[in-house]
FITORLO-337744 format. One record per residue (C-alpha): x, y, z; residue number from 0. Coordinates in steps of 0.2 Angstrom, whole numbers, padded with zeros to 4 digits. Layout:
@east X	north Y	up Z	seq NUM
...
//
This chain:
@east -0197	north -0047	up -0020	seq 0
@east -0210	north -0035	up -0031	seq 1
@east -0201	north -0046	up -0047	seq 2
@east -0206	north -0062	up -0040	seq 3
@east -0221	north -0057	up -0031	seq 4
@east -0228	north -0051	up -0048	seq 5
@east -0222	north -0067	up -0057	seq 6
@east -0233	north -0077	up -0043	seq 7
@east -0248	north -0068	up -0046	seq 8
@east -0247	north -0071	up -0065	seq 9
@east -0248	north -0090	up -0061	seq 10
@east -0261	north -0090	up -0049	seq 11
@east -0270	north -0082	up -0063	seq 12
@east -0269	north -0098	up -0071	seq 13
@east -0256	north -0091	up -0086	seq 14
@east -0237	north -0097	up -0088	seq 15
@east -0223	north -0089	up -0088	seq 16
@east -0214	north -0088	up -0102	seq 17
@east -0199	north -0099	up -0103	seq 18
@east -0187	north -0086	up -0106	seq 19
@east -0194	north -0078	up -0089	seq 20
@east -0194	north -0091	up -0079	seq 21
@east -0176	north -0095	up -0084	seq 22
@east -0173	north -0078	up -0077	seq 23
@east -0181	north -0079	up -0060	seq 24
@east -0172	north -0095	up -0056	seq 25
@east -0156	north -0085	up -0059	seq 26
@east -0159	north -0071	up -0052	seq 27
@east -0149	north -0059	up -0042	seq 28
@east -0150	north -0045	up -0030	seq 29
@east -0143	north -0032	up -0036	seq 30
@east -0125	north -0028	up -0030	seq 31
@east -0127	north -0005	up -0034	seq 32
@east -0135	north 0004	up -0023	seq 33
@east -0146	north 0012	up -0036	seq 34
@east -0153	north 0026	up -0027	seq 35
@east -0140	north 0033	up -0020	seq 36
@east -0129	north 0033	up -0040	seq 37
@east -0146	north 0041	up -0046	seq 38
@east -0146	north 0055	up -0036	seq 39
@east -0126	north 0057	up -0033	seq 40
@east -0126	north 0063	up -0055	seq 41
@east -0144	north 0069	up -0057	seq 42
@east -0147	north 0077	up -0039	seq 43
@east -0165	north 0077	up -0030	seq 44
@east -0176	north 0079	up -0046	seq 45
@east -0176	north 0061	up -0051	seq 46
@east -0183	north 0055	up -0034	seq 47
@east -0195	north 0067	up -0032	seq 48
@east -0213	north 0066	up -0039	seq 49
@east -0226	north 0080	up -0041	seq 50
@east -0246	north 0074	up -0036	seq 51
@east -0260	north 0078	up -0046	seq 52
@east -0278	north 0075	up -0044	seq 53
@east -0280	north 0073	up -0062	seq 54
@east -0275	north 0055	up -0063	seq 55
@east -0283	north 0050	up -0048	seq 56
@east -0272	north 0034	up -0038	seq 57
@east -0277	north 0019	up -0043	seq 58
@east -0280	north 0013	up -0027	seq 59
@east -0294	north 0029	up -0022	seq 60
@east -0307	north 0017	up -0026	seq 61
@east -0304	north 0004	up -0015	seq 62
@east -0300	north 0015	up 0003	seq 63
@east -0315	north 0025	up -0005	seq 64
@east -0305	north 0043	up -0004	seq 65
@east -0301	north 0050	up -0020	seq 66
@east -0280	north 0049	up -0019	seq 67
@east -0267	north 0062	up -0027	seq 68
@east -0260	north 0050	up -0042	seq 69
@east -0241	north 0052	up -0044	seq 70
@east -0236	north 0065	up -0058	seq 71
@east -0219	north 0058	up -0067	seq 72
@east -0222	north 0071	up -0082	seq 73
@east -0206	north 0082	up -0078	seq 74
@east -0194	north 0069	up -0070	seq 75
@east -0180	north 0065	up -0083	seq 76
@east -0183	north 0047	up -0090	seq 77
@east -0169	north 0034	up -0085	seq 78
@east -0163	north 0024	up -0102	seq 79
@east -0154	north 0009	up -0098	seq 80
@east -0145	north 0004	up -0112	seq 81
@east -0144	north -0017	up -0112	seq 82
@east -0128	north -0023	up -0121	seq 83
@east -0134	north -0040	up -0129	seq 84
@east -0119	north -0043	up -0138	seq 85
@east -0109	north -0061	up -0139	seq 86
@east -0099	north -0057	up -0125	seq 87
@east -0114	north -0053	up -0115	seq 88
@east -0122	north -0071	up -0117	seq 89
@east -0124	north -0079	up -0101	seq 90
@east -0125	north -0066	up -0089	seq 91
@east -0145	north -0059	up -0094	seq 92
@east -0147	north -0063	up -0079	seq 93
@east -0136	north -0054	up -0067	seq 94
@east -0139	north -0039	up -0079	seq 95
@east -0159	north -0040	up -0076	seq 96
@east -0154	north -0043	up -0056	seq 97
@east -0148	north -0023	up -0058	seq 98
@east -0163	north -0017	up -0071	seq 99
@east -0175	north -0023	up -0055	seq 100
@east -0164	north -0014	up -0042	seq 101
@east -0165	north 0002	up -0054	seq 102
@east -0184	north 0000	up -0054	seq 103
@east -0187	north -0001	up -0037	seq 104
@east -0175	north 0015	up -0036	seq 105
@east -0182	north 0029	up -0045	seq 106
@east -0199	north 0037	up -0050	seq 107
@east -0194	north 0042	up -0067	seq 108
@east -0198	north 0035	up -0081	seq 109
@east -0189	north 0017	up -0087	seq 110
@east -0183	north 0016	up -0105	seq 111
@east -0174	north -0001	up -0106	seq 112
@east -0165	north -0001	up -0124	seq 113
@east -0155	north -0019	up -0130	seq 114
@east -0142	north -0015	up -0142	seq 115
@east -0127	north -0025	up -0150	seq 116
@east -0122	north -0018	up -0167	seq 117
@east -0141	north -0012	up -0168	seq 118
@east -0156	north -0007	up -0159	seq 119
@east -0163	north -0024	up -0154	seq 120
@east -0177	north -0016	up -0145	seq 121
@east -0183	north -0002	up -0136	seq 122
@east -0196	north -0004	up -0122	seq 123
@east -0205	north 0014	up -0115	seq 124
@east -0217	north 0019	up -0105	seq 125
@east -0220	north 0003	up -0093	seq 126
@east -0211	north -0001	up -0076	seq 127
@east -0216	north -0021	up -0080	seq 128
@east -0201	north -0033	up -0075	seq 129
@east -0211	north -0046	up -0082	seq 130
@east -0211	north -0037	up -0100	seq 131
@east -0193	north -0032	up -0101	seq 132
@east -0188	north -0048	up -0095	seq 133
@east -0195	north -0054	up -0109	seq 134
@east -0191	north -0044	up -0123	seq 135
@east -0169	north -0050	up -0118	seq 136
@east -0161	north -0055	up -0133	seq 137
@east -0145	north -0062	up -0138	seq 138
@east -0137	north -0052	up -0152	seq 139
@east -0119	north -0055	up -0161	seq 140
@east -0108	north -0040	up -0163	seq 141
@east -0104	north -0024	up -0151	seq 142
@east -0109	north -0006	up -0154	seq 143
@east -0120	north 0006	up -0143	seq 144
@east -0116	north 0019	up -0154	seq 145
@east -0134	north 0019	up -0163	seq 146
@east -0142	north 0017	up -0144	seq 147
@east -0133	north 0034	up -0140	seq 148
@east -0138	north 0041	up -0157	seq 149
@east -0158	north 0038	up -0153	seq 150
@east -0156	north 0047	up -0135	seq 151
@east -0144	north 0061	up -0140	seq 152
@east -0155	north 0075	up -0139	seq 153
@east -0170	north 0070	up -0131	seq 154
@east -0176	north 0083	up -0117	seq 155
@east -0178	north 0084	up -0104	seq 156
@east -0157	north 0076	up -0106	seq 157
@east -0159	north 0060	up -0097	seq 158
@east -0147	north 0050	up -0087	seq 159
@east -0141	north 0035	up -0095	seq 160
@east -0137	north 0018	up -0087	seq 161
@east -0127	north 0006	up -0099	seq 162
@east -0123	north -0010	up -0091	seq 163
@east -0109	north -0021	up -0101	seq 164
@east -0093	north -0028	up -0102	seq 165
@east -0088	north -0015	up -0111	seq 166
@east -0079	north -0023	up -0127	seq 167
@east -0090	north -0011	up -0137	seq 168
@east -0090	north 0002	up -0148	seq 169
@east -0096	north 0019	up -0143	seq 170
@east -0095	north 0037	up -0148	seq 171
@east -0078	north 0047	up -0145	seq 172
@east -0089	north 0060	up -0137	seq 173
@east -0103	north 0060	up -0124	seq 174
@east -0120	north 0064	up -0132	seq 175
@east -0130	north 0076	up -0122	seq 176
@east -0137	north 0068	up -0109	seq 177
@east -0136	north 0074	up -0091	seq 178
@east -0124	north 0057	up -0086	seq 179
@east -0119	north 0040	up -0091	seq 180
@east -0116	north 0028	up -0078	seq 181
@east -0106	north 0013	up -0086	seq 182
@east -0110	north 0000	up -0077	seq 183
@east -0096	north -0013	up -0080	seq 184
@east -0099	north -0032	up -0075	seq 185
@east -0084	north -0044	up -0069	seq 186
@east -0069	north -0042	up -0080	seq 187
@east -0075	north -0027	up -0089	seq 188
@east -0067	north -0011	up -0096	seq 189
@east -0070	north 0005	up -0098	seq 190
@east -0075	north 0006	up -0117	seq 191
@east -0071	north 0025	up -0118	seq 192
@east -0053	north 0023	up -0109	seq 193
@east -0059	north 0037	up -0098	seq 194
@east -0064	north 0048	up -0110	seq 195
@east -0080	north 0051	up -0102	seq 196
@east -0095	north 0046	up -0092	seq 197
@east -0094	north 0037	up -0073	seq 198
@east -0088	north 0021	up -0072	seq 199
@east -0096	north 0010	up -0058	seq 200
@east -0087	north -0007	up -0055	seq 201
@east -0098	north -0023	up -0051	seq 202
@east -0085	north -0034	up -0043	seq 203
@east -0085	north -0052	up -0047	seq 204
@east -0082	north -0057	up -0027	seq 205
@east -0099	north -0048	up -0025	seq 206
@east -0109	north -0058	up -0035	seq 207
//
């Protein structure tokens, strides 16, 4: 609903959508993972909860005419979604995009939505805008997310990492150090590290 809501109030400003989002929207599904609930189960409470500041005053003080706590994200652990865009991924942008608007809606922390075949194909931080991620999908050609987890391994705070994909991919042998991977496998997908490591979460294809 905030998805479409946001594409509507673009038009009645008198701008179009791009193509590639619309194409989206028309397609688009709920999603079928109860984000919140995956979030906390592997990163507990702290990727919830948010601090209140009054040094960035809420945006909407101005208009109730009280000067609000703003919401400080600083020290939550940033959620990177890791986008598989590889050949075999062609198609199903957007079942995929259904699930990046569920995590959204989920969590506080900050998004990092990062699109990845045999390469980094982008890497979009530091906004929650459907509207921009949606259109920044790409269609790549071959399958390795091992230079994805090489860019995050490391970071700090260690963030939880969602890859969604079919899983006919190359990946690391080992986990990089990040507080979780959630492998979030589409209809006939596999686990590409043969249960070598992170959780794997199932999306059924009688569910979608």
């Amino acid at each position: 609903n905030a998805v479409f809501q946001a594409a509507q109030t673009h038009m009645s400003s008198g701008r179009a959508l791009p193509e590639g989002i619309e194409g989206l929207l028309a397609q688009l599904r709920a999603p079928k993972v109860d984000w919140k609930n995956q979030i906390e189960q592997w990163v507990g409470d702290a990727v919830g909860r948010v601090d209140y500041s009054y040094r960035r005053p809420a945006r909407r003080a101005e208009a109730v005419g009280e000067i609000l706590c703003g919401v400080d994200s600083s020290g939550l652990p940033t959620v990177v979604v890791l986008w598989d865009v590889s050949g075999s991924m062609n198609e199903l942008e957007a079942i995929v995009f259904g699930e990046v608007a569920g995590i959204l809606e989920a969590t506080k922390a900050p998004i990092r939505v990062i699109f990845c075949d045999t390469e980094i194909q982008a890497d979009i931080a530091g906004t929650r805008d459907a509207a921009q991620i949606a259109a920044s999908v790409v269609r790549g050609g071959g399958s390795d997310f091992t230079p994805a987890f090489r860019l995050i391994d490391g970071l700090r705070p260690a963030p939880i990492v969602i890859a969604i994909t079919d899983g006919y991919i190359l990946v690391p042998t080992e986990m990089p150090a990040v507080q979780a991977v959630l492998w979030t496998l589409l209809p006939g997908g596999v686990d590409p590290t043969r249960g070598a490591w992170g959780h794997v979460i199932q999306v059924e294809a009688g569910s979608l």
